[in-house]
C-alpha positions in Angstrom: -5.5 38.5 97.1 -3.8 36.8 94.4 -1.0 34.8 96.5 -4.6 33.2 98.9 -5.8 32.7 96.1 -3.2 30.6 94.3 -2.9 28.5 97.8 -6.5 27.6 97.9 -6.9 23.8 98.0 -8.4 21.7 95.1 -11.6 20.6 96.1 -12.0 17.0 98.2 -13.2 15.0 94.9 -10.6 16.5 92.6 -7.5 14.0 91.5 -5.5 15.6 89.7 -4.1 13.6 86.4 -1.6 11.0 86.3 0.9 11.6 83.8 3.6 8.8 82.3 6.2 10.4 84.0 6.5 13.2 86.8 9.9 14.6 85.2 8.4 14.5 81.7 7.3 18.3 80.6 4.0 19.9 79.9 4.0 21.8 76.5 1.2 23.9 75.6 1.1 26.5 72.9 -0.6 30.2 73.5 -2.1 32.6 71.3 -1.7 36.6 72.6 -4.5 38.2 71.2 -4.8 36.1 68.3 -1.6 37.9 66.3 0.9 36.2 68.2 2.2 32.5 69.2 4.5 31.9 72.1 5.5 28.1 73.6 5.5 27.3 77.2 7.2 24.1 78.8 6.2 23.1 81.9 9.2 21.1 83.4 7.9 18.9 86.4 11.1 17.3 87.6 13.4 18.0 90.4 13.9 21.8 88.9 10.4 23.1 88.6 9.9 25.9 86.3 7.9 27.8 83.4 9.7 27.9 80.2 8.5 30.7 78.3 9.5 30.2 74.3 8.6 34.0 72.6 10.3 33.7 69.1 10.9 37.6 69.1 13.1 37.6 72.3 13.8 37.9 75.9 10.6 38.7 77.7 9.8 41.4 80.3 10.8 40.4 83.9 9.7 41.4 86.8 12.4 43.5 89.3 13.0 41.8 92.2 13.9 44.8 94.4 10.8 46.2 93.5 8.2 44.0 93.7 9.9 41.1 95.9 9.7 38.4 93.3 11.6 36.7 90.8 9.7 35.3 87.8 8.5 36.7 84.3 5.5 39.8 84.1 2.6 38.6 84.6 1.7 40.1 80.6 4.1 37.6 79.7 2.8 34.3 81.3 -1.0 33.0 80.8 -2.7 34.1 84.1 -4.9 30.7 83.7 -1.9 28.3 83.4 -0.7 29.5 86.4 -3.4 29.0 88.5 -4.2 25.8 87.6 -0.3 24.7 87.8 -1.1 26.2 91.5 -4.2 24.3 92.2 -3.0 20.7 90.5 0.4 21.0 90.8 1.5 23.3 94.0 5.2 23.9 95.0 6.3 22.2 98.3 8.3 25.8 98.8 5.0 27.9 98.8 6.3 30.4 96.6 3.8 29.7 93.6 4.7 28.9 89.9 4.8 32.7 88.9 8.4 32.9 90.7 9.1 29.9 88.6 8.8 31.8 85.2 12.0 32.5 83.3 12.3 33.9 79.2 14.3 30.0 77.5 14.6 32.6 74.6 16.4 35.1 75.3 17.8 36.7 71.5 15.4 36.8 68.6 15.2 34.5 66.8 11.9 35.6 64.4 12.9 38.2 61.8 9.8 38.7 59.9 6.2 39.1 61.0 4.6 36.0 60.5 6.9 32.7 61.1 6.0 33.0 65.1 3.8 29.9 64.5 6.3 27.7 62.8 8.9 28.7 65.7 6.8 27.4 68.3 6.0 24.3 66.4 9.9 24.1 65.7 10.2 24.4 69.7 8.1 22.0 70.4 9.6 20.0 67.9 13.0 20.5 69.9 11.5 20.1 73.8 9.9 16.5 72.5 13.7 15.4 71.7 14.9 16.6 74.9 17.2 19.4 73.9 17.3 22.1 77.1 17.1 25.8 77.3 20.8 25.8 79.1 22.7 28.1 77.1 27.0 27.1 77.3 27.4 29.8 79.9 24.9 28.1 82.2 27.0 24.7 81.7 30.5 26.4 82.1 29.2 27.4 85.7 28.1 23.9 86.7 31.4 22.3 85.2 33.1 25.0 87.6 31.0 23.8 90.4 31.5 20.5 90.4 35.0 20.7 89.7 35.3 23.2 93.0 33.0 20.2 95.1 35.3 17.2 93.3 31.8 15.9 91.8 31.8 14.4 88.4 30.0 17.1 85.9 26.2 16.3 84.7 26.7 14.4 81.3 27.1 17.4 78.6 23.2 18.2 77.2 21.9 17.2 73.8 22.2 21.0 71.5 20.2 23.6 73.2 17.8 25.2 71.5 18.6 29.0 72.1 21.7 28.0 70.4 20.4 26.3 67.6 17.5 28.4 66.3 17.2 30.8 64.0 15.6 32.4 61.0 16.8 30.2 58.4 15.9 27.4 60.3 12.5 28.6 61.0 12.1 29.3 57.1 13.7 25.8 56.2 11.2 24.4 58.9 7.8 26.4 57.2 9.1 24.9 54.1 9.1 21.3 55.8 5.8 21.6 56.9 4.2 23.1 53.9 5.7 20.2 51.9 4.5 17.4 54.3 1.3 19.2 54.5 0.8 19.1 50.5 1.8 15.6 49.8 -0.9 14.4 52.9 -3.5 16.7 50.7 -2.5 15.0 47.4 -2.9 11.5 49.2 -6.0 12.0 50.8 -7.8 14.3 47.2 -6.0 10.8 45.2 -7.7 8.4 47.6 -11.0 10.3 46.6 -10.8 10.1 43.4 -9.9 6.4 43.2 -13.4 5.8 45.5 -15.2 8.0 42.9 -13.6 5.5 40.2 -16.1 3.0 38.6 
């Protein structure tokens, strides 16, 4: 029910937006149950997938002898982002975004209970530099390919950010924040107080 469902047209009037730049990603930031933040980035260019940023760790996939698809749970990915990815945005293969899901995070990098927030924002932070999920494996295994097919290697990525996250970062980030956040206080309560002034 839910695969017709996905496939179903956008109606006749419906234009879907027009962004800068097809291969420029989609970020969007979900709450689970309003205890928990997770970042998703939507990567629209040749390699279509679902990037799912979860600060504690590797989420729960889905077996692919079992169930006949690839992707991520369906506990793990926003049910509504992937039917509107589906309706706006569907896959010329047919096999829907849900098989497009995969965990970018794939150790913990949270270590207390309450910096998921500032993780996320530290992602996003990351993803609107540029920096991918591709972990150095990953890019020993395309050097290796190219070398087999005598094609020059991809140009070597900016830091990745499975790589370059982790707690103390995160706390050095919430620190960053909550600074910045306390001088734009003081500017705005000073600007006040010099309106108040006779």
């Amino acid at each position: 029910a839910s695969a017709s469902k996905a496939s179903t047209p956008p109606p006749p009037h419906y234009t879907p937006p027009q962004y800068g730049s097809a291969n420029r990603p989609l970020l969007f930031f979900w709450n689970i149950g309003n205890m928990h933040w997770n970042l998703i980035r939507v990567q629209l260019g040749a390699h279509k997938r679902i990037e799912m940023f979860e600060p504690m760790g590797r989420l729960t996939s889905r077996s692919r002898v079992t169930y006949k698809s690839e992707g991520l749970s369906l506990r793990s990915v926003p049910p509504h982002l992937i039917a509107w990815l589906d309706a706006v945005c569907p896959l010329p293969t047919g096999d829907g975004w849900k098989s497009r899901t995969v965990s970018a995070i794939t150790e913990s990098h949270q270590d207390n209970g309450f910096d998921c927030g500032v993780a996320c924002l530290l992602y996003a932070e990351k993803c609107a530099q540029g920096m991918p999920k591709v972990r150095g494996g990953e890019r020993g295994a395309v050097v290796s390919a190219c070398s087999s097919a005598h094609v020059a290697p991809p140009p070597r990525p900016q830091e990745d950010i499975m790589a370059t996250t982790d707690q103390i970062e995160i706390t050095y980030y919430r620190q960053l924040l909550a600074a910045f956040l306390q001088a734009q206080r003081e500017r705005v309560l000073g600007a006040a107080d010099e309106r108040r002034s006779p």
